[in-house]
N, C-alpha and C positions, 0 to 999 in steps of 0.2 A: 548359081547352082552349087558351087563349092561349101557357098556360106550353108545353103539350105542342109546339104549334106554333113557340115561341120555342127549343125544344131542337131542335127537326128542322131548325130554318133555318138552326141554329150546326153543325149535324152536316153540312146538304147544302152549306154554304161552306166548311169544314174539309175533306170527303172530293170536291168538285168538283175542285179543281187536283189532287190525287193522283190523279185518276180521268182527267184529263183527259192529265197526263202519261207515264201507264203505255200511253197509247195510240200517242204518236208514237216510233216508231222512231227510235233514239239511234244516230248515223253509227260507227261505231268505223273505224280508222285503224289500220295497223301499218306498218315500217320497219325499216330497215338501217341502221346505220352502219359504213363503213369506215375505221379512222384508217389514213394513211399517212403514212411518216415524211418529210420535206421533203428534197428532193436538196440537197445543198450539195457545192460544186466551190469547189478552194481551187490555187492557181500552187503546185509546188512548184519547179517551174523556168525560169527565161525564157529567152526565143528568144536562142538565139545563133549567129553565122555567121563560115561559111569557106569557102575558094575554093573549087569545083569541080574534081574533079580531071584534067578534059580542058583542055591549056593554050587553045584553040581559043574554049572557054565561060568560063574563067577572068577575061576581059581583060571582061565582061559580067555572069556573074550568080555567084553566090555562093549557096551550098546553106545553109539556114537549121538550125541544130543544134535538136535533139528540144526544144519547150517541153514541163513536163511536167504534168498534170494530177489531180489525185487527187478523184475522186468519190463520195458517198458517199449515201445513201440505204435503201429499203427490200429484203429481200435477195432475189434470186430475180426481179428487175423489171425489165423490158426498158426501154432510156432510148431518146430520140432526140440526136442532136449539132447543131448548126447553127455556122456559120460563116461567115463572108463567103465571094464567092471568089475576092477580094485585099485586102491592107489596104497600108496607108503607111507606111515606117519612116523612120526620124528618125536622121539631119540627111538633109536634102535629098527629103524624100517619096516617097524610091524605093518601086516595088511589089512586092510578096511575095505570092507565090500560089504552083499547084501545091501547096496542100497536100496531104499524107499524113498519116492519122488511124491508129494502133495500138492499141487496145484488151486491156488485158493477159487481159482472160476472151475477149474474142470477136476477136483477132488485127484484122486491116486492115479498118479499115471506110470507108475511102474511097469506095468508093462507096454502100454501106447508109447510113452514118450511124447505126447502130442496134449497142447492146449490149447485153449485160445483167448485171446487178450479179450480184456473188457470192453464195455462203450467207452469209455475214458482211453484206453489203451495200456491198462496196467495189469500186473496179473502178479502174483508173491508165489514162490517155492519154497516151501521145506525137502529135505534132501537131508535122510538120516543115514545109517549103516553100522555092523558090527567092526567091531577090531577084533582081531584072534590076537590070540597068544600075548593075553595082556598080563598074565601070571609076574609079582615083581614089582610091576611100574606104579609109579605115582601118576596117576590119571590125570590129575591139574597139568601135569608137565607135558602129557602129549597133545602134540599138534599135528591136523593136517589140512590140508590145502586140496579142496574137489575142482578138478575141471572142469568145467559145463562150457558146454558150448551152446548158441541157440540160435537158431534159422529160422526166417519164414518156409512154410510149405508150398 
């Protein structure tokens, strides 16, 4: 009898945690992933300037030639642009503002700020603006540097 009972008490400790486990509800979990590809924005041309063509604004501010921007990303994705809305150009810290933003898929988006990349995933910016108070300087000499930033939406 002892032995009988020494087999039952190895059976009810072996089959207790399997009995005890089959009981609690196991949480299951499902998801998504989306990879998308990281935007990268690369200068393919910097701001350059020249007079304006009314002589009246000429002796003042100076029309900032097309910087140009090549963006690239996932195809088919609407971006966002940001920019200041003036920055400092060098020598002398003149201001450059009034910009004008061209989006080669989605034309002017000066005031959206918003494009969207092509089937390929590429999309090109032009990004003009005035300088003030260019009276003095040698135009060839000034330089400036636009910040763009660019997000998906």
């Amino acid at each position: 009898m002892s032995r009988t009972l020494f087999f039952a008490a190895i059976l009810l400790a072996v089959a207790a945690p399997a009995l005890a486990q089959e009981s609690v509800p196991h949480p299951v979990a499902s998801g998504s992933i989306t990879i998308e590809r990281p935007l990268t924005v690369a200068s393919v041309q910097p701001m350059s300037f020249s007079p304006v063509s009314s002589r009246a604004e000429a002796a003042v501010t100076a029309k900032a030639g097309e910087a140009v921007i090549r963006i690239t990303g996932d195809p088919g994705r609407v971006y966002r642009v940001t920019l200041p809305d003036s920055i400092l150009a060098q020598p002398g810290g003149l201001t450059v503002d009034s910009f004008t933003i061209v989006s080669d898929n989605s034309g002017d988006i000066t005031s959206s700020l918003t494009a969207r990349m092509d089937s390929t995933g590429r999309d090109r910016l032009r990004i003009s603006g005035l300088l003030r108070d260019a009276s003095g300087l040698s135009l060839s000499d000034v330089t400036a540097a636009v910040p763009v930033g660019v997000d998906y939406e």
